[in-house]
MIDREN-398475 format. One record per atom (N, C-alpha, C): residue number from 0; residue in one letter; chain; x, y, z; atom name. Coordinates in pm, 1 decimal. Example, Ala and Ser with C-alpha at 12.3 -4.5 7.8 and 13.67 -1.06 7.14 Angstrom:
2
  resi  resn  chain      east     north        up  name
     0     a      A    1319.0    -569.0     780.0     N
     0     a      A    1230.0    -450.0     780.0    CA
     0     a      A    1320.0    -330.0     780.0     C
     1     s      A    1285.0    -225.0     708.0     N
     1     s      A    1367.0    -106.0     714.0    CA
     1     s      A    1290.0       3.0     787.0     C
end
This chain:
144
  resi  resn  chain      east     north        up  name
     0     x      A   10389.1    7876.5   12537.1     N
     0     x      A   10447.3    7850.2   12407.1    CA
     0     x      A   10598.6    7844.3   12421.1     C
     1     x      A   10680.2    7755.5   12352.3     N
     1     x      A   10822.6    7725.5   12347.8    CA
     1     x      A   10877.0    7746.5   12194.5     C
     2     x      A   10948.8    7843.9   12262.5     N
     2     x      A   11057.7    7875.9   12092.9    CA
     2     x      A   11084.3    7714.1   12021.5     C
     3     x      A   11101.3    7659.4   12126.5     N
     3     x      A   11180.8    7507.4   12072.6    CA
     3     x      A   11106.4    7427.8   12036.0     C
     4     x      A   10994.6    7452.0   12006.8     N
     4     x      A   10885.3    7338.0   11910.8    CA
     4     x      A   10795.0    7422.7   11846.3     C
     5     x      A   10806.9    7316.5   11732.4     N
     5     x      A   10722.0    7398.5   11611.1    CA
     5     x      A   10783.0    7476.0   11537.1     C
     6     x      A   10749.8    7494.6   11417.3     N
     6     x      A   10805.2    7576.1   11354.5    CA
     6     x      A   10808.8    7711.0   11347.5     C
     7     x      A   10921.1    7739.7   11322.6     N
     7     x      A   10957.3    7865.2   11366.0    CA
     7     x      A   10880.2    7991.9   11238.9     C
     8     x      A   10860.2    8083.5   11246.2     N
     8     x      A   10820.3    8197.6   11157.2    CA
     8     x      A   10906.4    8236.1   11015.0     C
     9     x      A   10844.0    8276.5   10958.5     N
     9     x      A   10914.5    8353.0   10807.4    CA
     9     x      A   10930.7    8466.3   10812.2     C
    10     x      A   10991.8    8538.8   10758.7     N
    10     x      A   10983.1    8744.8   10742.3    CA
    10     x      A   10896.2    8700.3   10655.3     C
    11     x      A   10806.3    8880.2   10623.7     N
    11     x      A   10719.4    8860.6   10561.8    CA
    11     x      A   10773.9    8903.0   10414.2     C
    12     x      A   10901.3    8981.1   10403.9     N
    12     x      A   11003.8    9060.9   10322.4    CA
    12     x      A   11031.5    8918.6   10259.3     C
    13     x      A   11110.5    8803.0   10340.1     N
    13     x      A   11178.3    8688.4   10269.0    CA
    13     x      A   11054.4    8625.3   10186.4     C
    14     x      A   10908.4    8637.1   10255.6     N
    14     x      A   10790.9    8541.3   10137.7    CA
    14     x      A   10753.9    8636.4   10025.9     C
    15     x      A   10785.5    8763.2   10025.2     N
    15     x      A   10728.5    8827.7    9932.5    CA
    15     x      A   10831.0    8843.0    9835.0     C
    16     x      A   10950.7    8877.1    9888.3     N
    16     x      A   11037.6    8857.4    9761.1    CA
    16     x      A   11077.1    8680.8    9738.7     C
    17     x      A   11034.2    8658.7    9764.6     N
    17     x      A   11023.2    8475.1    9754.4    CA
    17     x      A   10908.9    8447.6    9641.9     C
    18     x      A   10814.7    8523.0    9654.6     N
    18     x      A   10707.4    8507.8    9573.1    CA
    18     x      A   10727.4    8605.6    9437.7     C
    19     x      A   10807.0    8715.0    9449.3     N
    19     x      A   10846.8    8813.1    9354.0    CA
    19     x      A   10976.3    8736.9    9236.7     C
    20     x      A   11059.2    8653.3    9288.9     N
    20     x      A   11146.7    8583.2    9218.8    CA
    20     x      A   11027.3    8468.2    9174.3     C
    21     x      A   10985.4    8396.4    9257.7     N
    21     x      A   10873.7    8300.5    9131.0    CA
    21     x      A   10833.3    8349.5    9041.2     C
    22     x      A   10762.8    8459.8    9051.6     N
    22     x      A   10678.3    8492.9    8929.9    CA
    22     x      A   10788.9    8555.3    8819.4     C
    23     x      A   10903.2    8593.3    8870.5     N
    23     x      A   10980.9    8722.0    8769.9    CA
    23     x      A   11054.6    8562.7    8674.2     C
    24     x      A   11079.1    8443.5    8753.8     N
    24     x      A   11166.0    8336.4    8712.6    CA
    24     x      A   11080.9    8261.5    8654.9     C
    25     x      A   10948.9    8254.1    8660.9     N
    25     x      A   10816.5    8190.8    8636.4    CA
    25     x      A   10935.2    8017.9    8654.7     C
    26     x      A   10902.2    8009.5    8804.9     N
    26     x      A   10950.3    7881.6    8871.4    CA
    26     x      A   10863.5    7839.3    8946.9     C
    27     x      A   10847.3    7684.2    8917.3     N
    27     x      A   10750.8    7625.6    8998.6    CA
    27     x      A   10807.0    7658.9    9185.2     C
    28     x      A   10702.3    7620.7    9265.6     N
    28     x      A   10734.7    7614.3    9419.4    CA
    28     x      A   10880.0    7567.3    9450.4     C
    29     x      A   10891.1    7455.6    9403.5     N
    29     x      A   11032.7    7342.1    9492.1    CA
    29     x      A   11170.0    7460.3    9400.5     C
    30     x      A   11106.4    7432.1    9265.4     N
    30     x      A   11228.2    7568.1    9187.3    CA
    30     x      A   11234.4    7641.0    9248.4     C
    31     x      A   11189.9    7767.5    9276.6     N
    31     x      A   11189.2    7893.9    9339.9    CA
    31     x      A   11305.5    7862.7    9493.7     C
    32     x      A   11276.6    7806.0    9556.1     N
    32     x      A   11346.8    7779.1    9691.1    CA
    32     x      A   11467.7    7725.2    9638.9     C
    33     x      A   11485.2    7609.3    9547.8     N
    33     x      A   11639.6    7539.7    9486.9    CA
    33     x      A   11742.2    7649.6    9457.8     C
    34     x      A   11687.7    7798.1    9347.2     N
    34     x      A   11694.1    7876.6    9286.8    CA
    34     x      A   11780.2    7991.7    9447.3     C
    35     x      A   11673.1    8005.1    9462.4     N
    35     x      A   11725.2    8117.7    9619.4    CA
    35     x      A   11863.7    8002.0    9686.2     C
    36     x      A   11808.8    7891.7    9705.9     N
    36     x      A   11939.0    7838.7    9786.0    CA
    36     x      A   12102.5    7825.4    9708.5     C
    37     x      A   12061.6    7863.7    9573.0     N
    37     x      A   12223.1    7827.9    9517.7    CA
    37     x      A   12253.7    7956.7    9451.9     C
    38     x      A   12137.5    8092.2    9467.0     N
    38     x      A   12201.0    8221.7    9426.7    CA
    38     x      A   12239.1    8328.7    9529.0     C
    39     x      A   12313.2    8349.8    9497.7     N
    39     x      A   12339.7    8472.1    9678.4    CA
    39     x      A   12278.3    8603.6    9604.7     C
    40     x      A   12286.0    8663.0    9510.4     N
    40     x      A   12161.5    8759.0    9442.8    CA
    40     x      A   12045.7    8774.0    9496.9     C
    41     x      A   11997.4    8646.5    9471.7     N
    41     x      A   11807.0    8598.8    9526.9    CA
    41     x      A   11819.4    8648.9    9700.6     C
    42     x      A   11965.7    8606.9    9734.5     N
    42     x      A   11941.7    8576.5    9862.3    CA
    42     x      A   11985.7    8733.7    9952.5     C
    43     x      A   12060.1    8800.7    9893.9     N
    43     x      A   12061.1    8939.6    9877.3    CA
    43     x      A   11988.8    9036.1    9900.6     C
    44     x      A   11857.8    8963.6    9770.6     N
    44     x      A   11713.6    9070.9    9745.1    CA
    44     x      A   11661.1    9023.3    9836.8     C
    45     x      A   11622.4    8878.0    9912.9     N
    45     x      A   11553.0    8852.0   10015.6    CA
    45     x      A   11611.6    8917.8   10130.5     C
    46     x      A   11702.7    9025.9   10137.8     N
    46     x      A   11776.3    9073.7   10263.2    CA
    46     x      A   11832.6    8992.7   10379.1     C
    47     x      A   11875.7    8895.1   10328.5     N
    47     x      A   11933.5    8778.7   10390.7    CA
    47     x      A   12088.4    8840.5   10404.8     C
    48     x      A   12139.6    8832.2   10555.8     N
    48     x      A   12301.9    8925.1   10589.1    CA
    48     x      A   12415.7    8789.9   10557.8     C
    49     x      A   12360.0    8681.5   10531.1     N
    49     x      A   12477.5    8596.3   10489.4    CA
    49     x      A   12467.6    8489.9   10364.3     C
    50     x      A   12519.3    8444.7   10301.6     N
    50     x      A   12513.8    8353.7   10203.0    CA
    50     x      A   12408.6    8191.6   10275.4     C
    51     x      A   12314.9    8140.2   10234.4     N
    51     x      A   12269.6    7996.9   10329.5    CA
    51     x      A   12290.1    7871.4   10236.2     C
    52     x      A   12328.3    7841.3   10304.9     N
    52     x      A   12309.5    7651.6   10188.8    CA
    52     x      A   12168.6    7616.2   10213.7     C
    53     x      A   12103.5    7637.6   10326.9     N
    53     x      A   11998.0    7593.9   10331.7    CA
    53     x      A   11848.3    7675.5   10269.0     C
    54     x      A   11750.6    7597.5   10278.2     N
    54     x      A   11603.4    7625.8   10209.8    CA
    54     x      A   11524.1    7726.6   10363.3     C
    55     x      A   11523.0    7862.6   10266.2     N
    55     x      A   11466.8    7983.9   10333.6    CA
    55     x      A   11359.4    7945.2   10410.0     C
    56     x      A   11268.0    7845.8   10373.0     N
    56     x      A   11154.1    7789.3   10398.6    CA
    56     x      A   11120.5    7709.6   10293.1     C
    57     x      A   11011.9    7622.4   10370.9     N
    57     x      A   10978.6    7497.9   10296.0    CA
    57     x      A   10882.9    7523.8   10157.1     C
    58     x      A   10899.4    7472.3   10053.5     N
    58     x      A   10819.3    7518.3    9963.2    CA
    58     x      A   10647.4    7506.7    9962.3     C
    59     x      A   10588.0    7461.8   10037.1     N
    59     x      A   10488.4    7437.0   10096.6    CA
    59     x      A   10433.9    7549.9   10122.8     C
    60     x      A   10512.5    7661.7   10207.2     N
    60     x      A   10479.1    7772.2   10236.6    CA
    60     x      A   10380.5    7851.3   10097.6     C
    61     x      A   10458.5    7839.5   10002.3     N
    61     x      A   10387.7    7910.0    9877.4    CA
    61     x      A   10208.2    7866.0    9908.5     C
    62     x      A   10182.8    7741.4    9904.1     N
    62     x      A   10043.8    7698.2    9912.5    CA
    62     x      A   10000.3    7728.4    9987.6     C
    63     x      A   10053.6    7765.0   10140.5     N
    63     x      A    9918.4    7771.9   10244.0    CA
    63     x      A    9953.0    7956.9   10248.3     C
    64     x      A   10011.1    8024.7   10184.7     N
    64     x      A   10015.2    8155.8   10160.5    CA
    64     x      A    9919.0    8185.7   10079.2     C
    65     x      A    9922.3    8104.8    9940.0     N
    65     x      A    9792.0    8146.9    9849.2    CA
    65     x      A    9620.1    8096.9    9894.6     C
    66     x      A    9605.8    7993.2    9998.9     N
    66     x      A    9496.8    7996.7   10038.7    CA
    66     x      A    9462.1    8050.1   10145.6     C
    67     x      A    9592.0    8137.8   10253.7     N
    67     x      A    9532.5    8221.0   10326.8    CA
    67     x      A    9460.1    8353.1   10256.6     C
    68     x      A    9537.4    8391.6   10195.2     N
    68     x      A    9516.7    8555.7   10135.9    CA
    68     x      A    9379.8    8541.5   10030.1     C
    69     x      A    9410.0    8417.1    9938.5     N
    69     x      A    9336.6    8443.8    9801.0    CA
    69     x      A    9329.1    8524.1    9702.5     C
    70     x      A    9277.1    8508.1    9607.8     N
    70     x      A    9310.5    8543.9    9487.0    CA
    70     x      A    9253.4    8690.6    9469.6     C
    71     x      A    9151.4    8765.6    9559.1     N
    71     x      A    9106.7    8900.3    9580.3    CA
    71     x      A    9203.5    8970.3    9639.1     C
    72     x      A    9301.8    8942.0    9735.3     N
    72     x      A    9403.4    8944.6    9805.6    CA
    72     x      A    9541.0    8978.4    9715.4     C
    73     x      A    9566.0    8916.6    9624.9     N
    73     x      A    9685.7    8882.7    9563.4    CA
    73     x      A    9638.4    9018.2    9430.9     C
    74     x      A    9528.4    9014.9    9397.0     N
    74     x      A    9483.5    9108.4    9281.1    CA
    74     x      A    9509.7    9292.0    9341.2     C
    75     x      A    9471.6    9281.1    9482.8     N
    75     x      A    9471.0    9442.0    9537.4    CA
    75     x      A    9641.7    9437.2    9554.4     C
    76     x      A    9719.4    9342.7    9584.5     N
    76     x      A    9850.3    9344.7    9620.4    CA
    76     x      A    9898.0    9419.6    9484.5     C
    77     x      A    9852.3    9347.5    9334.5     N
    77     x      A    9924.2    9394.6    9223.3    CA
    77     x      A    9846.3    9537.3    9175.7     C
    78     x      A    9752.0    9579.0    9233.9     N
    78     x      A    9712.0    9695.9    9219.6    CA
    78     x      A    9787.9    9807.8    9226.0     C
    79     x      A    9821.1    9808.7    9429.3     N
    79     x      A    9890.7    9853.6    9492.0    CA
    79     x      A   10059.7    9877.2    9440.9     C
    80     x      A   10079.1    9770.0    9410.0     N
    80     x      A   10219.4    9793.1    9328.3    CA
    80     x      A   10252.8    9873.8    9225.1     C
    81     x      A   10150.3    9839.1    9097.3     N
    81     x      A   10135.2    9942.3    9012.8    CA
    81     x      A   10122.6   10069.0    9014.5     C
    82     x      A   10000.9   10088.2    9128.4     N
    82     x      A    9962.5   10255.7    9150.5    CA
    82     x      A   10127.3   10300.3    9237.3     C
    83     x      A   10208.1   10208.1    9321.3     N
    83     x      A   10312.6   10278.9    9394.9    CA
    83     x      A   10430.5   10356.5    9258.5     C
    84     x      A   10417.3   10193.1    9170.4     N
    84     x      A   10549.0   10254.9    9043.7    CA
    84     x      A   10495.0   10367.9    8984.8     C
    85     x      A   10369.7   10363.6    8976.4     N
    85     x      A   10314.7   10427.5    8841.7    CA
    85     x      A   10222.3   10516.3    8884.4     C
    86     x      A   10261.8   10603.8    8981.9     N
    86     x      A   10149.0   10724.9    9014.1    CA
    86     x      A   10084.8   10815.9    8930.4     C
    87     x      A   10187.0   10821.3    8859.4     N
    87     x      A   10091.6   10905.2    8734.3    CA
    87     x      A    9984.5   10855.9    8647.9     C
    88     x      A    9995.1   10677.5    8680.4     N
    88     x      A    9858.2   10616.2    8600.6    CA
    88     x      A    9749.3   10598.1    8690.2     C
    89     x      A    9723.3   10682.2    8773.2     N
    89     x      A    9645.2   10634.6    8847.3    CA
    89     x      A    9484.1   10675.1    8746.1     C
    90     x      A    9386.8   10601.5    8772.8     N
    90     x      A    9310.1   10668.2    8732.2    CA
    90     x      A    9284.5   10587.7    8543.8     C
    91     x      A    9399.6   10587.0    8484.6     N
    91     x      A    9375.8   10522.8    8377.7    CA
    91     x      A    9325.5   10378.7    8355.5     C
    92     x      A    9284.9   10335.9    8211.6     N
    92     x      A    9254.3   10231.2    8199.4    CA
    92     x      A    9297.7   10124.3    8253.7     C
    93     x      A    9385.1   10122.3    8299.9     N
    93     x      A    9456.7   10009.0    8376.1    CA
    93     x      A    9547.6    9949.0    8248.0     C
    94     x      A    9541.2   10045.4    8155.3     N
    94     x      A    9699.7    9983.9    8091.1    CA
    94     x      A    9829.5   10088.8    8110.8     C
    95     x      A    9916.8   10025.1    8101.8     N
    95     x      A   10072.7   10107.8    8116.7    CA
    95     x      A   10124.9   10114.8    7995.8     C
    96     x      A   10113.5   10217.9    7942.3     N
    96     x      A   10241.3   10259.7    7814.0    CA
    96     x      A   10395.4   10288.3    7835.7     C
    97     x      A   10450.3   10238.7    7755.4     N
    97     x      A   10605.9   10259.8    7810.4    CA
    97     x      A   10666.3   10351.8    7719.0     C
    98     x      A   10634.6   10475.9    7752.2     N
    98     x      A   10711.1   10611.1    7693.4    CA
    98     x      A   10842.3   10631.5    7664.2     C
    99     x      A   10897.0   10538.6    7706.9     N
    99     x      A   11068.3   10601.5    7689.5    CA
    99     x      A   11087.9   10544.2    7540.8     C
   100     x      A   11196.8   10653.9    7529.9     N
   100     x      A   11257.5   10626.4    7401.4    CA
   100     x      A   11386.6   10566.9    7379.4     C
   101     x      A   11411.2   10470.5    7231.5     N
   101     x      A   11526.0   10429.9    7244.7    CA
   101     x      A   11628.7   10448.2    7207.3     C
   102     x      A   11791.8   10481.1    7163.5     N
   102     x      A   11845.9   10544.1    7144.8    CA
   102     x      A   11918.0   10457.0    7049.5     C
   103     x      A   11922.3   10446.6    6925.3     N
   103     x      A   11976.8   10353.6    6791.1    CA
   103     x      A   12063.6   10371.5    6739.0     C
   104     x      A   12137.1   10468.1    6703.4     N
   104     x      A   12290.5   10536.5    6685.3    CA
   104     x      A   12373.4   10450.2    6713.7     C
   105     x      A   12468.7   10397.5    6682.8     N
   105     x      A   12560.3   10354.7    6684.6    CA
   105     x      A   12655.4   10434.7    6773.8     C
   106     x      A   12634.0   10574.0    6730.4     N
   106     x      A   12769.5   10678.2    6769.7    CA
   106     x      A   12769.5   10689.6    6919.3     C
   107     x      A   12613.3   10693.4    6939.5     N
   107     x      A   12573.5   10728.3    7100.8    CA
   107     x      A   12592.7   10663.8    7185.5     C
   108     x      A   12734.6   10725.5    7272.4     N
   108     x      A   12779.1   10642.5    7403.1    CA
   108     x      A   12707.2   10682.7    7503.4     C
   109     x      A   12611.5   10627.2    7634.6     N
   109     x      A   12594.6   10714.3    7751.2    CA
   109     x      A   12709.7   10682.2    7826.1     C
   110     x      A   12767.6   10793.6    7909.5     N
   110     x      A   12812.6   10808.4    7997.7    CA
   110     x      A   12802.1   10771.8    8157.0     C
   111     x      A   12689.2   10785.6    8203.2     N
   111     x      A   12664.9   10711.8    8312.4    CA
   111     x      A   12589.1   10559.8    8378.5     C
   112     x      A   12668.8   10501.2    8269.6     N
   112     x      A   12635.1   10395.5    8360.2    CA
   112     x      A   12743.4   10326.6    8468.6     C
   113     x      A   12645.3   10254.3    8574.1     N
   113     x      A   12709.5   10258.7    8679.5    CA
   113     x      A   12715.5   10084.2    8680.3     C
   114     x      A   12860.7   10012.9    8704.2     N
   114     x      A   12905.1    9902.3    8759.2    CA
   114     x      A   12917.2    9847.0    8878.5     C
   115     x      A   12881.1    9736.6    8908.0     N
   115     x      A   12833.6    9615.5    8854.4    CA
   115     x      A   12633.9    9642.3    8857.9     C
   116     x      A   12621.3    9641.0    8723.9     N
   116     x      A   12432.9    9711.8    8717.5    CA
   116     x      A   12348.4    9578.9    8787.0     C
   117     x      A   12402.5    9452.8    8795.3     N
   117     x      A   12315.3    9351.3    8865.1    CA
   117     x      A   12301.9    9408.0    9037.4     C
   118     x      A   12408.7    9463.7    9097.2     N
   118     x      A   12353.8    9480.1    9256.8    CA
   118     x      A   12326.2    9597.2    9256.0     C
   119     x      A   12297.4    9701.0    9144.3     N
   119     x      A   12276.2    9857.8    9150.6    CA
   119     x      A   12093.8    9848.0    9164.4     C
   120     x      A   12081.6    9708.4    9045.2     N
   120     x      A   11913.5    9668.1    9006.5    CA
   120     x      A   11902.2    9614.0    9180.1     C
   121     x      A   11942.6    9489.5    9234.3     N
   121     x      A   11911.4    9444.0    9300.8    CA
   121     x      A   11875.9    9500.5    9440.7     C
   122     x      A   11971.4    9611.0    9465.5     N
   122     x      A   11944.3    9708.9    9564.8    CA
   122     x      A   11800.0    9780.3    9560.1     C
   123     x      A   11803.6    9812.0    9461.8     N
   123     x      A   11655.5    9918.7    9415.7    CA
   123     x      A   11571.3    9828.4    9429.8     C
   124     x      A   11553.2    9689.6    9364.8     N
   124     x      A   11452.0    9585.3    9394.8    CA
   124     x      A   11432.1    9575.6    9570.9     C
   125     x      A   11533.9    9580.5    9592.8     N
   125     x      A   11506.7    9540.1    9772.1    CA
   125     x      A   11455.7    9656.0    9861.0     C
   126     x      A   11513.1    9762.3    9792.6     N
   126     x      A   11439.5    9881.8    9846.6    CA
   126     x      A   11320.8    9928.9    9826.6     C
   127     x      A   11246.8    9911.9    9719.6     N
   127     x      A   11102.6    9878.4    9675.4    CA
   127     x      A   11050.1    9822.5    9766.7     C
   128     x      A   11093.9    9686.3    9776.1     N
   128     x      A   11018.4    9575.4    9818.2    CA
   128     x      A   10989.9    9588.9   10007.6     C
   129     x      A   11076.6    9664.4   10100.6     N
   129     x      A   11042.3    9725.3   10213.6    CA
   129     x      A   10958.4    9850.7   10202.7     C
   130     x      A   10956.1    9904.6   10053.4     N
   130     x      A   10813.3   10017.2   10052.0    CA
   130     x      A   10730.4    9959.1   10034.5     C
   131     x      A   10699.7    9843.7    9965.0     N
   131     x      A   10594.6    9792.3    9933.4    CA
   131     x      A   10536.6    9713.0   10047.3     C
   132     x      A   10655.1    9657.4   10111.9     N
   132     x      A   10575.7    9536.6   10221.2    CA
   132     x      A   10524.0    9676.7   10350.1     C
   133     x      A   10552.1    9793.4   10388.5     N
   133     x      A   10520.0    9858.4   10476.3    CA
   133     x      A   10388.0    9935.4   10400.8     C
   134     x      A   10372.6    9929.2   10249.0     N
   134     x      A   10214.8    9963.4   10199.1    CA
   134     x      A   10122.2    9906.0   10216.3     C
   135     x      A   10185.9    9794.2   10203.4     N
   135     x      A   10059.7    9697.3   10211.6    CA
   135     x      A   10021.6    9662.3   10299.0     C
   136     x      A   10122.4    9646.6   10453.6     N
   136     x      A   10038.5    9662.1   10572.1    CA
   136     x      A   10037.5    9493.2   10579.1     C
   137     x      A   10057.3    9402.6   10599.3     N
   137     x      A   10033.4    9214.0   10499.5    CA
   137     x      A    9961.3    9202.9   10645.4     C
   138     x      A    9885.4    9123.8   10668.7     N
   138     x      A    9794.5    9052.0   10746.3    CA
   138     x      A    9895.1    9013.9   10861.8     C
   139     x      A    9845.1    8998.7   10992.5     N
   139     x      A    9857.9    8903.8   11088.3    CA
   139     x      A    9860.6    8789.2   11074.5     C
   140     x      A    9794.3    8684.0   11028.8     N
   140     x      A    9745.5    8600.8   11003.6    CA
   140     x      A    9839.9    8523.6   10911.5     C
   141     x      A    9916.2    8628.2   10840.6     N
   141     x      A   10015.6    8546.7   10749.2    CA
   141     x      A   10123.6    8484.9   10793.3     C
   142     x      A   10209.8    8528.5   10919.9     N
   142     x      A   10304.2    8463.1   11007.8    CA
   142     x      A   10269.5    8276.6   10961.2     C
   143     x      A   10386.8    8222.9   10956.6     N
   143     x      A   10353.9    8107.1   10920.3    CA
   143     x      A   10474.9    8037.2   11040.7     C
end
């Protein structure tokens, strides 16, 4: 086998948060990749160490990802996610209530919030997303 033919491999980190911005952007395939190539954010959360002009991978990839795994595949993935955020629901109906409360006052300043909150979120997203891809363990088979 020769590095120099054929196409070369994906991280499995860059397809999953590749696939995590589709669904969060609800962007078709060719979107999703346009989207990553002109945001350094996207390209950030994909743990990418430099800014790219170019396409992470071909959008194509999305399709032969969803007919390797399938749709039994993709359902235990969002399982897994849930039970990681949401340990305390384990066990329940499989719905999530969102307990927090909101704070309506006018008067009420919080104090700690922390600047710039887009790479404070984006960090935590990326740090998730290496717990999640080492939970899930992703197939052999998925190397593309």
């Amino acid at each position: 086998m020769s590095s120099e033919m054929g196409a070369g491999t994906t991280d499995a980190s860059i397809l999953l948060g590749a696939i995590i911005i589709k669904h969060h952007e609800t962007l078709c395939d060719e979107g999703t990749i346009e989207a990553i190539k002109e945001n350094i954010y996207m390209q950030y959360f994909l743990g990418l160490s430099s800014f790219k002009k170019t396409a992470v991978f071909a959008p194509s990839l999305f399709v032969e990802i969803r007919k390797k795994l399938g749709l039994d595949y993709w359902n235990e993935v969002n399982d897994i996610i849930v039970n990681h955020n949401f340990p305390e629901k384990k066990g329940d109906d499989d719905s999530i209530q969102n307990e927090e409360t909101i704070k309506i006052d006018a008067i009420i300043v919080i104090q700690d919030i922390q600047y710039p909150k887009d790479l404070i979120i984006l960090n935590e997203l990326r740090e998730k997303l290496g717990e999640l891809i080492n939970l899930l363990k992703l197939p052999e088979r998925l190397t593309c």
